[in-house]
C-alpha positions as CSV (number, residue, x, y, z in Angstrom):
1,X,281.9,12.5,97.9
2,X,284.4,11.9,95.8
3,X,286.9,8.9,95.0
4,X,290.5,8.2,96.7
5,X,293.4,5.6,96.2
6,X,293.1,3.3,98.4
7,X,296.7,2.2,99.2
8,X,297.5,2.8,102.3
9,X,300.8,4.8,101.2
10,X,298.8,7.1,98.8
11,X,299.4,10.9,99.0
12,X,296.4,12.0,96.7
13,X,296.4,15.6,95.5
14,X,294.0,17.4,97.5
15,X,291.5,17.9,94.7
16,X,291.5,14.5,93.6
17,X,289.5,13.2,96.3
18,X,286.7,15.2,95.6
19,X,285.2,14.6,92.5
20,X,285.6,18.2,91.6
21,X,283.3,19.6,94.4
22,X,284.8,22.9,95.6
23,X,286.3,22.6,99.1
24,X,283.7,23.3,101.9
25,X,286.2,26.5,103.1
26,X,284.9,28.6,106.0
27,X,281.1,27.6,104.8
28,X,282.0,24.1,106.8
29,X,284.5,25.3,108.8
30,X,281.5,27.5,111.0
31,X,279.6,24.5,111.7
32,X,283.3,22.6,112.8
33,X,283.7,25.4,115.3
34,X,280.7,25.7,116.5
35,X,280.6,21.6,117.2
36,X,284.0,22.0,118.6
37,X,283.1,25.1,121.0
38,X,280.4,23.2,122.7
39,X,282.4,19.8,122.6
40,X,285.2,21.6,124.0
41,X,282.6,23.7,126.6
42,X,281.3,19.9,127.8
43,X,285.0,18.1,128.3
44,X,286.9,21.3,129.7
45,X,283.6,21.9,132.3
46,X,284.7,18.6,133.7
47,X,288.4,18.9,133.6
48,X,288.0,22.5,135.2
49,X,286.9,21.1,138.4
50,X,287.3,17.3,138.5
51,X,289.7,17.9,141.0
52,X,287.5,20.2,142.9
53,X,284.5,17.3,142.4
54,X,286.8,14.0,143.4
55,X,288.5,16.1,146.4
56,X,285.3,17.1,148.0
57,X,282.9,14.4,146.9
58,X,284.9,11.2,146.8
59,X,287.5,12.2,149.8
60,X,290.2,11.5,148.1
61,X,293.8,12.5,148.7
62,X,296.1,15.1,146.7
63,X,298.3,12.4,145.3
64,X,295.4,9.8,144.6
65,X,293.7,12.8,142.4
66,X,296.6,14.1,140.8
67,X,297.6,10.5,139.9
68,X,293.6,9.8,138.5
69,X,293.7,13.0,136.8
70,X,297.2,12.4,134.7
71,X,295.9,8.8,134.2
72,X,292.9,9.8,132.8
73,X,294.0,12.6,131.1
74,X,297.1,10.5,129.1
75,X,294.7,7.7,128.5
76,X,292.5,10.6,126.6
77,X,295.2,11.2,124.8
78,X,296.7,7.8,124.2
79,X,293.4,6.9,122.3
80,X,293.7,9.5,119.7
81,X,296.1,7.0,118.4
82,X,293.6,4.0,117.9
83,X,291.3,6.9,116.9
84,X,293.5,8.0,114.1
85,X,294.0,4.1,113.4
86,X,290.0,3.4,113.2
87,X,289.6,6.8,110.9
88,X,291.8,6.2,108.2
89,X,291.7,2.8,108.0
90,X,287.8,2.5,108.2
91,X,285.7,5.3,109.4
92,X,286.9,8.4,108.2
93,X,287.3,11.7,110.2
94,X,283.4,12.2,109.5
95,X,282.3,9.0,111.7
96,X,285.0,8.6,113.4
97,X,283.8,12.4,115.1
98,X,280.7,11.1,115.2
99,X,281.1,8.5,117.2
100,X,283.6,9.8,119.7
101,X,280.9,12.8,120.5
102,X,278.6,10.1,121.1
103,X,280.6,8.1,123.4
104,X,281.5,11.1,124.9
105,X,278.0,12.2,125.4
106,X,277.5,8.6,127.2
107,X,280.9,9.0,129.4
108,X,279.4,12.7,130.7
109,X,275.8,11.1,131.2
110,X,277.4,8.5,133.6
111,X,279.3,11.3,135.4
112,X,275.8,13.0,135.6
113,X,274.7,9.8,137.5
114,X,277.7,9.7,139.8
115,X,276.7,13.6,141.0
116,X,272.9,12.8,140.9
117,X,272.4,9.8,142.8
118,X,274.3,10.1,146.7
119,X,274.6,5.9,146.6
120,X,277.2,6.5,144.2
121,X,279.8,8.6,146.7
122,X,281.0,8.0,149.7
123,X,279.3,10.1,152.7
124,X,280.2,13.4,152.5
125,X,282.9,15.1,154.6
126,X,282.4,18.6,156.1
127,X,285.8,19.0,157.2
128,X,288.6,18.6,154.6
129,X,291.3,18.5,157.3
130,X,289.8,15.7,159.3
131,X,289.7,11.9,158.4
132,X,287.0,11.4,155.9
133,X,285.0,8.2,154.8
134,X,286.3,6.9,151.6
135,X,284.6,5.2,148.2
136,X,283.7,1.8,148.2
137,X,285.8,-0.1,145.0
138,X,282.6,-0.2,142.8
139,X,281.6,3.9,143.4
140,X,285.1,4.2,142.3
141,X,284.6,1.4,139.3
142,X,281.6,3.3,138.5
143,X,283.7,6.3,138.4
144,X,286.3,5.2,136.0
145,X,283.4,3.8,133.5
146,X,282.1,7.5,133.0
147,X,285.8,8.7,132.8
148,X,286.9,5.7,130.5
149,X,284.0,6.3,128.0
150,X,284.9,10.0,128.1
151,X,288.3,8.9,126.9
152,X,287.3,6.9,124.2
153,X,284.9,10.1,122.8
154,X,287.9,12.4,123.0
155,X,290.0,9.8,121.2
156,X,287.6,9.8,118.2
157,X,287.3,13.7,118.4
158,X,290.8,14.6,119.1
159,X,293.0,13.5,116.1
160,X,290.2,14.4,113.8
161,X,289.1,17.5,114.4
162,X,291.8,19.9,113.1
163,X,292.9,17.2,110.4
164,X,288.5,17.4,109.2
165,X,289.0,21.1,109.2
166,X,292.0,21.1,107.6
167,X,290.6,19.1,104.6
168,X,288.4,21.8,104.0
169,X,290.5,24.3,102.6
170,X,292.7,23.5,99.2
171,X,296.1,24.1,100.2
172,X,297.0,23.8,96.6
173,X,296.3,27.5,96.5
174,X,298.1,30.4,98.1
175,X,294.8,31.4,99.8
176,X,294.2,28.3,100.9
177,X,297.2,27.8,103.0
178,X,296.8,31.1,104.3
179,X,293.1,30.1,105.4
180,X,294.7,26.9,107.0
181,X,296.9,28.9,109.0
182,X,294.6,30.8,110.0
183,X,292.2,28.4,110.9
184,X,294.9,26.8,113.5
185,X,294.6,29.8,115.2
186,X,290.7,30.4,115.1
187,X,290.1,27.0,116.2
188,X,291.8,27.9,118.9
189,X,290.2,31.3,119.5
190,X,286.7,30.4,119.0
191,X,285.7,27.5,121.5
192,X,288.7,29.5,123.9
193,X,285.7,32.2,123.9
194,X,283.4,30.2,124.1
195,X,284.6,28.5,127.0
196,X,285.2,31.9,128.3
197,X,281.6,32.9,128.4
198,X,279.9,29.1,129.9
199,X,282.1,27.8,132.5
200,X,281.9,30.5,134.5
201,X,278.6,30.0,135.0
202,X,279.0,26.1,134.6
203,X,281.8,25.9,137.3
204,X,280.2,28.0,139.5
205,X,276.7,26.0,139.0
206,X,278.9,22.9,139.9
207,X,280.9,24.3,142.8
208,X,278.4,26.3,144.8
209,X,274.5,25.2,143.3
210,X,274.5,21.6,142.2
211,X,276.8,19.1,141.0
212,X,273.9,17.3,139.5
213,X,273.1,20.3,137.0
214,X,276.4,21.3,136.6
215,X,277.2,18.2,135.1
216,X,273.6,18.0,133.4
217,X,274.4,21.3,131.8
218,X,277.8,20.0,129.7
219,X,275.9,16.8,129.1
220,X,273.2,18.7,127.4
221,X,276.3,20.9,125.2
222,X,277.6,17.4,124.3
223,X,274.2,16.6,122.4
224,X,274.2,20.5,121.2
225,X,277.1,19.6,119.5
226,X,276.4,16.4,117.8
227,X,273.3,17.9,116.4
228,X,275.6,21.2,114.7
229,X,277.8,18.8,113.6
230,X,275.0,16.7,111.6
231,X,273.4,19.8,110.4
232,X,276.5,21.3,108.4
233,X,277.0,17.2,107.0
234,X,275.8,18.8,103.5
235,X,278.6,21.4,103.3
236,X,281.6,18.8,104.6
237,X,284.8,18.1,102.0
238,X,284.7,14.4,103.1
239,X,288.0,12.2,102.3
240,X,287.0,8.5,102.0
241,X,289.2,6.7,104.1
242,X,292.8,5.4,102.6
243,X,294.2,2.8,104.7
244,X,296.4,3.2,108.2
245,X,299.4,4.3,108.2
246,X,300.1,2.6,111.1
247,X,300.3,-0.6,109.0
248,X,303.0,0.8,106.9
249,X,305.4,1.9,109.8
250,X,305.1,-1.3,111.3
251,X,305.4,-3.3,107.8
252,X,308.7,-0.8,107.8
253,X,309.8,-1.4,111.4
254,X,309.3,-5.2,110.7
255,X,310.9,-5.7,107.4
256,X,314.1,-3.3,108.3
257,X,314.6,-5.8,111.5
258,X,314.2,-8.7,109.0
259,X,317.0,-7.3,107.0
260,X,319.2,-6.0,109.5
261,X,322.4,-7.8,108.4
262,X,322.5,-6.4,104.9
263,X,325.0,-3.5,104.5
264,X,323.6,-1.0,102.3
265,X,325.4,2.6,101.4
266,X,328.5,3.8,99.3
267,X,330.7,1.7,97.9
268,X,327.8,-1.7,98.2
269,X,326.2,-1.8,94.9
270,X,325.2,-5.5,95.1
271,X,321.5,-4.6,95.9
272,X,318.6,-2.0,94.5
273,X,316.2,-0.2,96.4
274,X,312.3,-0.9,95.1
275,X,310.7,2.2,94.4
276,X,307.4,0.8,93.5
277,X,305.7,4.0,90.7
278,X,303.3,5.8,91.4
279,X,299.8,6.9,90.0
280,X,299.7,10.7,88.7
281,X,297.1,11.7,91.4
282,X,299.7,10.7,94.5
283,X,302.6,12.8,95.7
284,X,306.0,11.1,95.1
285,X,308.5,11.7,98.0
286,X,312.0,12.2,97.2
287,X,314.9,9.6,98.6
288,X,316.9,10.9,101.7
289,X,319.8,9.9,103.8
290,X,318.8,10.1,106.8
291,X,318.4,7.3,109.1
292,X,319.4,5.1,106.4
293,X,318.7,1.8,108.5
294,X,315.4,2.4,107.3
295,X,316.2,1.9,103.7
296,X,317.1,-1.6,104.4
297,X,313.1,-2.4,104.3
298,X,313.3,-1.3,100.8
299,X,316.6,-3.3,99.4
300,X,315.7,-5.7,97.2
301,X,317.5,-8.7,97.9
302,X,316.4,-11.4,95.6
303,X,314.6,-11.0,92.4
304,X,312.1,-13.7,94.1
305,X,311.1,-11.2,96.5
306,X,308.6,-9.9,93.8
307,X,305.5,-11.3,92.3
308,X,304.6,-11.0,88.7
309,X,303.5,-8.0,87.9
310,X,306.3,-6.5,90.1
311,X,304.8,-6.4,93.5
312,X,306.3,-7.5,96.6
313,X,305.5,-11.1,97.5
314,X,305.7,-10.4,101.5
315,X,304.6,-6.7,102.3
316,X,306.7,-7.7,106.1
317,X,309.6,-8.5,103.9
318,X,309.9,-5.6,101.1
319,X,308.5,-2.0,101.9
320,X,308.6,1.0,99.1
321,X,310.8,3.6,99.0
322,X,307.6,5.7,99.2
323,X,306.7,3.9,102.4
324,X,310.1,4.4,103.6
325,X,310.0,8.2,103.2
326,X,306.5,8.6,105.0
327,X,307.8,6.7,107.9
328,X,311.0,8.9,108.2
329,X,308.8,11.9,108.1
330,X,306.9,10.7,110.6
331,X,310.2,10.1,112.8
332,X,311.8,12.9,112.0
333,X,309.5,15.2,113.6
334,X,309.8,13.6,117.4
335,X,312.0,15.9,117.8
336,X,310.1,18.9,118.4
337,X,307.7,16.8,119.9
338,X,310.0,16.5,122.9
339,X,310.5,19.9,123.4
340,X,306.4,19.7,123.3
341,X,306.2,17.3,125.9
342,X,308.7,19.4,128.3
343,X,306.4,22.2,127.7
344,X,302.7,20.9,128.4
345,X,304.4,19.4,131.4
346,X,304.3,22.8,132.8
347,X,300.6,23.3,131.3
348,X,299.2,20.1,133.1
349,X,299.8,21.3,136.6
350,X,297.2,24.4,136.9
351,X,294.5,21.6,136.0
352,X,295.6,19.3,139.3
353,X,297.7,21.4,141.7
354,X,296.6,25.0,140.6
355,X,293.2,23.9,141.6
356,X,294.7,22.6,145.1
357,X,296.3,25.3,145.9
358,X,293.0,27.6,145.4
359,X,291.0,25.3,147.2
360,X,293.3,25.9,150.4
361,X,293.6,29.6,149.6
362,X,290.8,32.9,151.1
363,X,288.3,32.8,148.0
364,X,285.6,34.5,149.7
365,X,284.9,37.8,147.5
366,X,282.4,40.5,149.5
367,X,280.1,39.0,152.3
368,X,278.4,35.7,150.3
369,X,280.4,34.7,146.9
370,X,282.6,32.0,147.0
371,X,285.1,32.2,143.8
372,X,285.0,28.7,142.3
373,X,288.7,27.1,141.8
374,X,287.8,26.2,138.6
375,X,287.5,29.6,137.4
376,X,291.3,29.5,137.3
377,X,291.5,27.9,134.3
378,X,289.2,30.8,132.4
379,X,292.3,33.2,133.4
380,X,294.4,30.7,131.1
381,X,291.9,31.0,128.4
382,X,291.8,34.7,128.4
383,X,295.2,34.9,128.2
384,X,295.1,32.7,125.1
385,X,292.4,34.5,123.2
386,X,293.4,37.8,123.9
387,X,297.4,37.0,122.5
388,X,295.5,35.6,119.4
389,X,293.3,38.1,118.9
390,X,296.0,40.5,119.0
391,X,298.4,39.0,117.1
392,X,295.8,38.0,114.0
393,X,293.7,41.2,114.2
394,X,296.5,43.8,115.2
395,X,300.0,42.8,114.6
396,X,299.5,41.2,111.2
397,X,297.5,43.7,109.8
398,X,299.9,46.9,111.4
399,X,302.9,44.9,110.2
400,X,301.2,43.9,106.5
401,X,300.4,47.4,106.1
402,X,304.3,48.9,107.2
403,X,306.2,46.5,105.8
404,X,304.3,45.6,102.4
405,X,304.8,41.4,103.3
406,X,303.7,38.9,106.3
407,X,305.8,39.5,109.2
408,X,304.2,36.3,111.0
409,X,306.8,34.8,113.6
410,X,309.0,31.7,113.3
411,X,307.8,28.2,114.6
412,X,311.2,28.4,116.5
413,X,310.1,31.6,117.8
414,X,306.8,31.2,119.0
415,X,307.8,28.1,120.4
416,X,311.0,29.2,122.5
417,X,308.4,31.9,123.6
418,X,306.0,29.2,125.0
419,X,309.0,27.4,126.3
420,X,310.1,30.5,128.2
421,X,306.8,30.8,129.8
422,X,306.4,27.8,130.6
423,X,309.6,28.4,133.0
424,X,308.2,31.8,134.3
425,X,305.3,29.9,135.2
426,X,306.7,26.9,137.3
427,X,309.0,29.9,138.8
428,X,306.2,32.0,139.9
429,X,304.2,28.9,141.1
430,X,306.7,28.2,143.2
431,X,306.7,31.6,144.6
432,X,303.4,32.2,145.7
433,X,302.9,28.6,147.0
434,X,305.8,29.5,149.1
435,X,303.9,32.7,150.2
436,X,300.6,30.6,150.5
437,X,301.8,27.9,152.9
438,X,303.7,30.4,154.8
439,X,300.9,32.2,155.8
440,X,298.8,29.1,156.6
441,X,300.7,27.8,158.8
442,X,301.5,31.2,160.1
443,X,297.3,31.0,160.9
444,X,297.7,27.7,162.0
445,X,294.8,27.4,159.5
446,X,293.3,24.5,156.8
447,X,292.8,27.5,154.5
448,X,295.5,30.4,153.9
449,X,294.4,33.8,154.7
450,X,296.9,34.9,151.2
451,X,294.1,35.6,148.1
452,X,293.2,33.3,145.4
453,X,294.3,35.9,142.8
454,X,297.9,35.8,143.5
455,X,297.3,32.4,141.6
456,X,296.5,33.9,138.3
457,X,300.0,35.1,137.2
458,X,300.7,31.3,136.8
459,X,297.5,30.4,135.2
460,X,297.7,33.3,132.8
461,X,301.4,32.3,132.0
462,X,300.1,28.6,131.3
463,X,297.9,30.3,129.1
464,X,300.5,31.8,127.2
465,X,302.7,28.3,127.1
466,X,299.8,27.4,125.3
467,X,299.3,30.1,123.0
468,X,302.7,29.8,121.2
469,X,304.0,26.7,121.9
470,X,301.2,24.4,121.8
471,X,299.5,25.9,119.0
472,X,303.2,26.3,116.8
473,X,303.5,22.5,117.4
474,X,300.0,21.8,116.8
475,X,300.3,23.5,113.3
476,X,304.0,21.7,112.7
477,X,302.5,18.9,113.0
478,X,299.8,19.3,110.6
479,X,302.4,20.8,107.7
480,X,305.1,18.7,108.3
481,X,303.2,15.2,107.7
482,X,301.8,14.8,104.1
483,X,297.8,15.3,103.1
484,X,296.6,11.6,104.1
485,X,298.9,11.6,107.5
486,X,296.9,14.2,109.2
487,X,294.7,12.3,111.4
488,X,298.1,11.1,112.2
489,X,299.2,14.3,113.1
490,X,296.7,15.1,115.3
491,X,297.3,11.6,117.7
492,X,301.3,12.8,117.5
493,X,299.8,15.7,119.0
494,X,297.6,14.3,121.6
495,X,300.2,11.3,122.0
496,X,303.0,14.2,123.1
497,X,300.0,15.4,125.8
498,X,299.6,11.7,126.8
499,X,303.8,11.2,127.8
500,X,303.5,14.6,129.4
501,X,300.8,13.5,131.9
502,X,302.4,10.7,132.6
503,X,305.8,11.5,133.1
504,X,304.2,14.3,135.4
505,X,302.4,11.7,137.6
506,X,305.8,9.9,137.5
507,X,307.5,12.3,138.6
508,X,304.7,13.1,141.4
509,X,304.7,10.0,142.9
510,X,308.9,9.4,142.7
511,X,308.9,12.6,144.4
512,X,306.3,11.3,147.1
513,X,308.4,8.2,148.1
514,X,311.8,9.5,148.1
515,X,310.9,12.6,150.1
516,X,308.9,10.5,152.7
517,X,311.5,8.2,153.5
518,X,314.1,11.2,153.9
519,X,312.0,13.9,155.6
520,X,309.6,14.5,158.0
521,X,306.8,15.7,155.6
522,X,306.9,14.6,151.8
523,X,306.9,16.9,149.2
524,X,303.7,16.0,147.9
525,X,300.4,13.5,148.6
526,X,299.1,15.0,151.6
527,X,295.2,15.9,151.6
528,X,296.5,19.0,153.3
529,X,299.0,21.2,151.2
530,X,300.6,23.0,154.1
531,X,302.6,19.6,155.4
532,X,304.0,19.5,151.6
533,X,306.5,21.2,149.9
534,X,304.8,21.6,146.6
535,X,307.2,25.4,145.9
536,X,310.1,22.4,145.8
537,X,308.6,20.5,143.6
538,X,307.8,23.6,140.9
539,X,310.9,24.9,141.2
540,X,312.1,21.1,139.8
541,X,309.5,21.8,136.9
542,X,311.1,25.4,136.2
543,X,314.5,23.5,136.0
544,X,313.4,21.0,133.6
545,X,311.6,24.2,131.6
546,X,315.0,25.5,131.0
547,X,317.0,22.3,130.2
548,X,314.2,21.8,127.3
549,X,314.6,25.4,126.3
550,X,318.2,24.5,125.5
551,X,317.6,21.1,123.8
552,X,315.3,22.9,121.6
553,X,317.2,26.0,121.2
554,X,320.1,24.1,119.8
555,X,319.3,20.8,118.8
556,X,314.8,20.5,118.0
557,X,315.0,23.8,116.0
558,X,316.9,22.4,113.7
559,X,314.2,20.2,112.5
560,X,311.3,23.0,112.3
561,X,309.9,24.2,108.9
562,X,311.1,27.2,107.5
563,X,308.2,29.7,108.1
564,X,309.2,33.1,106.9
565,X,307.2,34.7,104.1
566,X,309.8,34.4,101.8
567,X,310.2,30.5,102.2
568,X,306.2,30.2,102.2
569,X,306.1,31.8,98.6
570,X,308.5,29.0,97.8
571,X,306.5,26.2,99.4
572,X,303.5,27.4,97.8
573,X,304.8,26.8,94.1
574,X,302.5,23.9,92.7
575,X,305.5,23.4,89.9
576,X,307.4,22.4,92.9
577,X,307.8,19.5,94.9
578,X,308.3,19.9,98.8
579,X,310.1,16.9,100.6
580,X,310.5,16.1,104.4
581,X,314.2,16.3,104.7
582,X,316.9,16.1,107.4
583,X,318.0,18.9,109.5
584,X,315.8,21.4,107.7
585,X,313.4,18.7,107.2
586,X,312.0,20.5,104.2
587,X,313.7,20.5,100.7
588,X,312.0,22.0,96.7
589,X,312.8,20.1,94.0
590,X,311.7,20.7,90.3
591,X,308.8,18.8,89.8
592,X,310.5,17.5,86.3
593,X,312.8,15.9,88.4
594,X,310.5,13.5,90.2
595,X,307.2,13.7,88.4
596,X,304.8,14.9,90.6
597,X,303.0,17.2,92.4
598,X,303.2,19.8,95.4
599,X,303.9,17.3,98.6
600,X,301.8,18.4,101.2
601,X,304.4,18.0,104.1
């Protein structure tokens, strides 16, 4: 494969890095999605109803599951970050996918052996209202082993997948960053089918047949996948890797503390700012103003502070003006990725209390079939891939052929649209809990005599949060950041999943102890939902939903990408250099002016 810069603060042309070899396009990208789909069919099998399998086969309370599940799941995400780390630095996004699937095949083995083997569980417990038995430390220990190596596959897989698909495509070209944009959504679409079509019969396998092949079944995808993955290898664009850019924001961080006391701005002339050169194949980003304490990691102070050949002595003392700029683009998209936080917080709660609530809800359908809980989370999918499908495949192609251009919709948009379901959902979680409790306790009954399927409203408006917003910040991230920061882009991602877990399990369990000193019930941790108030605690959600609809509507939109046609012909230029700047974030200047090629942010 071919060559790449090795500094750590390179931004290589795309082409460079390839020795010429024509990007592997949608020839790689099938064998991508098809590892992803059964990678994706394996993990979400086991997220569907781990709530389901640790409240029936462990014994273990609402609160103590939710709290696991967040845990777990922010951990999952967490890891990206030391994934993206271990790629760039010394892997690559090949390996570095290989060897989270593998891991990940070993986490879902052990789960296997925790549903297999009864020595593992705790006795089991007929009656979910009574007092049941519960896990020894070391079951649980043995528990948290599966789940922990689970979580280090998915932090291997998670911040390269997308960023190893992305570097298939040569966004140098018009039709390659229409292919890329495309492919955010596909991605999407194809294991969302997938997924569709396997875990209703893997869920139901688990839930009503066997736990032991239900979990056998997703262990067996996991090695399905590994082997697609290994059997494309030939077609694969792979970028050797560059060096972290971890190291450079905290060589940044480090060296703009050092130098804290030195003014630097108008009217303070006494000191220069090294701006080490650059070689032709490396984008050159442009100086900005913004958050200009930054800057003070590139003054040079003393003469001294460079070697010989005109190279910092102390990389922790003097950073470039190049590494300056890639940290402030980095930064200067947290915005939005608060707003994406406030969204998946909605999002998270159909995989923990959604699947409570069906548990305690009638499910029976005719005289024999019990409907699975973890079916739920298909409705969520099919809202997904249906909106996708519709809006790639109708829209676009109606709207193309009306209007003679793309009439795609805005980042701000799409996102203030996932933001507004996300608030619709909480809302209407609230309401039919409200209903569901009711009757229950109008029954006097464990289970509420109100139907499963008033549930799917929420889970379908989840489905939607997901569909605009999470994808529209999925693909911001991957634009915004240059070429060689996309592994990085895909942790920031995961990371903004991570905080949204755990602020949620936060919040659960402040919740829990302020409402069980003041009332009579609390709000949330029983084993039985009808002694909580769980509509209270949505209602909260749908209140924060809004206050982060405002935030972003007037204060995180501001830092989105211009997406309308008309500014993607401009980005698209390759005489033109595109620059992360403030407020609008993105800037074109002539490429006379700086020397260098299309920046990839």
């Amino acid at each position: 494969m071919g060559e790449e810069k090795t500094s750590p603060s390179s931004f290589s042309v795309h082409s460079s890095s390839r020795d010429g070899k024509k990007p592997g396009g949608w020839k790689s990208i099938k064998y991508i999605l098809g590892n992803e789909s059964f990678e994706k069919l394996a993990s979400m099998s086991l997220i569907a109803n781990i709530v389901m399998y640790m409240s029936t086969k462990y014994n273990l309370s609402g609160i103590f599951v939710v709290t696991v599940v967040n845990v777990w799941s922010g951990f999952s995400n967490v890891s990206s970050l030391a994934g993206a780390f271990v790629s760039d630095a010394y892997l690559g996004k090949f390996k570095t996918l290989l060897f989270g699937s593998v891991f990940s095949l070993l986490g879902m083995a052990t789960m296997t052996l925790t549903a297999a083997i009864p020595a593992l569980r705790p006795s089991s417990c007929n009656d979910q209202s009574a007092a049941c038995s519960e896990p020894e430390k070391w079951q649980l220990a043995f528990l948290f082993v599966g789940l922990s190596l689970l979580s280090i596959g998915a932090g291997g897989i998670r911040p390269c997948n997308i960023a190893f698909g992305a570097d298939q495509f040569d966004t140098r070209t018009e039709k390659g960053k229409a292919q890329l944009e495309s492919f955010f959504n596909w991605w999407y679409f194809t294991f969302t089918i997938a997924l569709v079509i396997a875990l209703t019969g893997v869920v139901y396998i688990q839930t009503n047949v066997s736990w032991p092949i239900g979990f056998a079944i997703p262990t067996a995808c996991l090695l399905l996948s590994i082997t697609i993955f290994l059997i494309g290898n030939h077609t694969y664009i792979k970028i050797k890797p560059q060096g972290s850019i971890f190291s450079d924001i905290l060589r940044v961080i480090v060296a703009a503390c050092r130098k804290h006391s030195v003014s630097i701005g108008p009217g303070n002339e006494d000191y220069s700012l090294y701006d080490s050169p650059v070689e032709e194949s490396e984008f050159k980003l442009s100086h900005t103003d913004r958050f200009r304490f930054l800057d003070k990691a590139a003054i040079l102070t003393s003469p001294n502070e460079l070697n010989n050949q005109g190279k910092p002595k102390n990389n922790w003392k003097l950073c470039s003006l190049q590494q300056v700029e890639q940290f402030k683009c980095l930064v200067a998209v947290l915005p939005v990725g608060i707003s994406g936080i406030g969204a998946f917080m909605a999002m998270d709660q159909t995989n923990t209390f959604g699947v409570l609530q069906a548990i305690q809800m009638k499910r029976k359908i005719g005289s024999n079939f019990l409907f699975p809980p973890g079916w739920l989370n298909i409705s969520s999918m099919i809202s997904l891939s249906i909106w996708i499908y519709t809006y790639e495949r109708i829209y676009l192609p109606i709207a193309r052929k009306r209007s003679g251009k793309e009439k795609r919709l805005t980042m701000k948009q799409r996102i203030q649209i996932g933001i507004v379901m996300s608030i619709l959902a909480m809302i209407v979680g609230g309401i039919v809990e409200r209903h569901r409790r009711y009757s229950a306790l109008k029954e006097d009954s464990f289970v509420s005599p109100a139907s499963f399927a008033l549930l799917f409203p929420q889970f379908c408006l989840s489905g939607l949060t997901e569909a605009f917003a999470a994808v529209a910040i999925m693909e911001f991230f991957t634009m915004q950041l240059t070429e060689n920061m996309r592994t990085v882009a895909g942790a920031m991602f995961f990371l903004c999943l991570s905080i949204s877990s755990y602020i949620g399990s936060l919040l659960v369990n402040i919740i829990h102890k302020i409402t069980e000193k003041t009332g009579r019930y609390p709000w949330l941790g029983s084993r039985d939902l009808n002694h909580n108030r769980l509509d209270y605690y949505y209602f909260i959600l749908a209140a924060f939903a809004f206050l982060n609809l405002i935030y972003f509507t007037f204060f995180a939109s501001h830092y989105l990408l211009s997406s309308t046609p008309e500014s993607e012909k401009t980005e698209g230029k390759p005489d033109e250099l595109v620059a992360c700047n403030s407020r609008n974030l993105c800037r074109t200047l002539p490429v006379d002016e700086e020397n260098a090629g299309l920046n990839g942010a």
